[in-house]
C-alpha positions as CSV (number, residue, x, y, z in Angstrom):
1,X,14.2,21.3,30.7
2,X,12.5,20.7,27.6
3,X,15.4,21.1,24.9
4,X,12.7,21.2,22.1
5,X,12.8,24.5,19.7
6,X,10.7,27.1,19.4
7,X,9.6,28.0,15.8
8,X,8.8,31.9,14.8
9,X,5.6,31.9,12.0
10,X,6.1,35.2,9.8
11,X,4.6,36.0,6.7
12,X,5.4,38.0,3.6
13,X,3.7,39.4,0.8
14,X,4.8,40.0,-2.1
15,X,3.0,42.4,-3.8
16,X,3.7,42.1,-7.9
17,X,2.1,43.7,-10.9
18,X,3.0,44.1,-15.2
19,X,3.9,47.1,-16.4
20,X,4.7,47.6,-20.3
21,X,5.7,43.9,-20.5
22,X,7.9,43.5,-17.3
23,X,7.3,42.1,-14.4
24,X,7.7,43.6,-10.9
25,X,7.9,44.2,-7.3
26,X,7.1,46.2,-4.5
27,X,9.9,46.4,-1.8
28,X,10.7,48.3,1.2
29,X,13.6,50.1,2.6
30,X,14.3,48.6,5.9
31,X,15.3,51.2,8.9
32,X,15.1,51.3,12.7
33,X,14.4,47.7,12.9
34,X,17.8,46.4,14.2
35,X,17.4,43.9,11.5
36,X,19.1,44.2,8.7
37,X,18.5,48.0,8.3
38,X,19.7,49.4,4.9
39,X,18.2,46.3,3.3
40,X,15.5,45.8,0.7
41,X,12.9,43.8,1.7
42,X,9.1,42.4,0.8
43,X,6.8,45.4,1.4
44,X,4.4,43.6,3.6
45,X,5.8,41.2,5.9
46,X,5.6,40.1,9.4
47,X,5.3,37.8,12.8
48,X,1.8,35.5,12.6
49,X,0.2,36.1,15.7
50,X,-1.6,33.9,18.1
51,X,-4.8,32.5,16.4
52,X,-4.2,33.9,13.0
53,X,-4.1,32.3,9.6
54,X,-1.1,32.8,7.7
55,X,-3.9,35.0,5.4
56,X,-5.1,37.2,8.2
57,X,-1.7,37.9,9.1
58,X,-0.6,38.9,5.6
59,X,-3.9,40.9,5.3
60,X,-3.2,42.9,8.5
61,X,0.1,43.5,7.5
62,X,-0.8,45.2,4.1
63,X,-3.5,47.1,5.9
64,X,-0.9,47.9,8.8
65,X,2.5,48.4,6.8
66,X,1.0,49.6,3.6
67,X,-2.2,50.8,4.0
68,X,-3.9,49.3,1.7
69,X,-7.1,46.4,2.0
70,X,-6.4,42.8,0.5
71,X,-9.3,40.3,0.2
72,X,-7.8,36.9,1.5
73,X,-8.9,35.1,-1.5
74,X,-6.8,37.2,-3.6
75,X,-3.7,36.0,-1.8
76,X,-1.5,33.3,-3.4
77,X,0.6,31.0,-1.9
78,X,4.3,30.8,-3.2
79,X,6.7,28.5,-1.0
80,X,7.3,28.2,3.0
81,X,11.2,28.2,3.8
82,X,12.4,26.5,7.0
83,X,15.2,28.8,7.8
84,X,17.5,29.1,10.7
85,X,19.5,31.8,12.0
86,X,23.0,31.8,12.7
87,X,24.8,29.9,14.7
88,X,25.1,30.9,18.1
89,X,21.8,32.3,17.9
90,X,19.0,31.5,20.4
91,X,16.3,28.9,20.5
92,X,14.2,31.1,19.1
93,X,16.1,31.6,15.8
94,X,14.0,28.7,14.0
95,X,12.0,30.8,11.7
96,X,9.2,29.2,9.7
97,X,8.3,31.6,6.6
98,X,5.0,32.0,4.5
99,X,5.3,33.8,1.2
100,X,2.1,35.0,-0.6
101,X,1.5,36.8,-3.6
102,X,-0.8,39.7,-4.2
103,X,-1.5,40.9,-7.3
104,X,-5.0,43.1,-6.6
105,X,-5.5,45.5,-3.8
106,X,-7.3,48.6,-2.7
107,X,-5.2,52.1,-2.4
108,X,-2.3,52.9,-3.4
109,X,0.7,51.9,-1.0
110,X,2.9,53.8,0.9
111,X,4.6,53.5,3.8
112,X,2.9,53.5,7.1
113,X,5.6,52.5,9.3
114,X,8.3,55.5,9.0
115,X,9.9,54.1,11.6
116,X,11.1,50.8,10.2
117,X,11.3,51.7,6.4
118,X,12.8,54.5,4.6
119,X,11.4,54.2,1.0
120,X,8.6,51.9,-1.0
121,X,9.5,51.1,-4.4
122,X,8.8,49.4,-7.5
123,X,11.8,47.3,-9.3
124,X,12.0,45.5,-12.5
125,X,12.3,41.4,-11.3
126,X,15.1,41.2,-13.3
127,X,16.7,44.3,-11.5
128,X,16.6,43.9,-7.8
129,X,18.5,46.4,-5.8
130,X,21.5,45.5,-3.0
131,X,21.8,44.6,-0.8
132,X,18.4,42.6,0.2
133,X,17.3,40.7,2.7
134,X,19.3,36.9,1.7
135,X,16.2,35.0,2.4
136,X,13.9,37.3,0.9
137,X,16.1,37.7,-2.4
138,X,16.3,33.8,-3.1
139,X,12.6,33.7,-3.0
140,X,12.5,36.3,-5.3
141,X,14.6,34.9,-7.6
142,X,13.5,31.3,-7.1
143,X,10.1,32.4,-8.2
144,X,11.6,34.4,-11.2
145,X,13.6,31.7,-12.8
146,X,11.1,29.1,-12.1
147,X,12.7,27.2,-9.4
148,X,10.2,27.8,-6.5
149,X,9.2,24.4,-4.5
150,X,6.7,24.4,-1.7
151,X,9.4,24.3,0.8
152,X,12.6,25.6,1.1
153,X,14.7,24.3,3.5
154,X,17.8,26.8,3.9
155,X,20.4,28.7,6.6
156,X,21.3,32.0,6.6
């Protein structure tokens, strides 16, 4: 048996904009999941599926999760982070994150998915609510204090 991991490709967006001199964020309540619900989280985010880009999979997820359109070539790469569950976990566990920025879209968001979020929001950076997803904060926060690198390598 081939003892070789599997790796899980998600993407995230993170959708950001300036208002009145302060910088901030659009995040997601998580519910129904079974994944952290009661968590804030990016408000575009998901698995990359078999023979997508990282991009088309960020842009179907805005259109899917948010309903709004995203031209690739206004998405931004921020960092990847090499993540791994728990331990105990299974094989699958080995996650592989992409995090792009969007800072120009068509529509206004809301929230698609009732199912799996409760509420879309905007938050200060520099006032992020709790609790949030861990993996998703640090990028946040990386990004805000400067510290982001093109890989993180992290558990959670």
């Amino acid at each position: 048996m081939n003892k070789r991991f599997q790796v899980v490709p998600a993407v995230y967006v993170l959708f950001r904009r300036n208002v009145v001199g302060r910088e901030e964020v659009l995040l997601q309540l998580r519910e129904g999941t079974g994944y952290l619900d009661g968590h804030w989280a990016h408000a575009a985010a998901g698995h990359v599926e078999r023979g997508e880009s990282v991009f088309d999979a960020a842009v179907r997820e805005c259109a899917e999760e948010l309903g709004v359109v995203v031209d690739p070539d206004d998405l931004v790469a921020l960092t990847s982070l090499h993540r791994q569950e728990l331990p105990g976990h299974s094989y699958k566990d080995h996650r592989v994150d992409f995090f792009v920025e969007c800072r120009s879209w068509l529509r206004e968001p809301r929230l698609i998915e009732r199912e799996k979020a409760a509420a879309l929001q905007w938050f200060d950076v520099r006032e992020l609510p709790t609790p949030m997803v861990p993996h998703e904060e640090f990028v946040i926060a990386a990004l805000h204090a400067g510290r982001l690198a093109p890989l993180h390598c992290i558990g959670f």
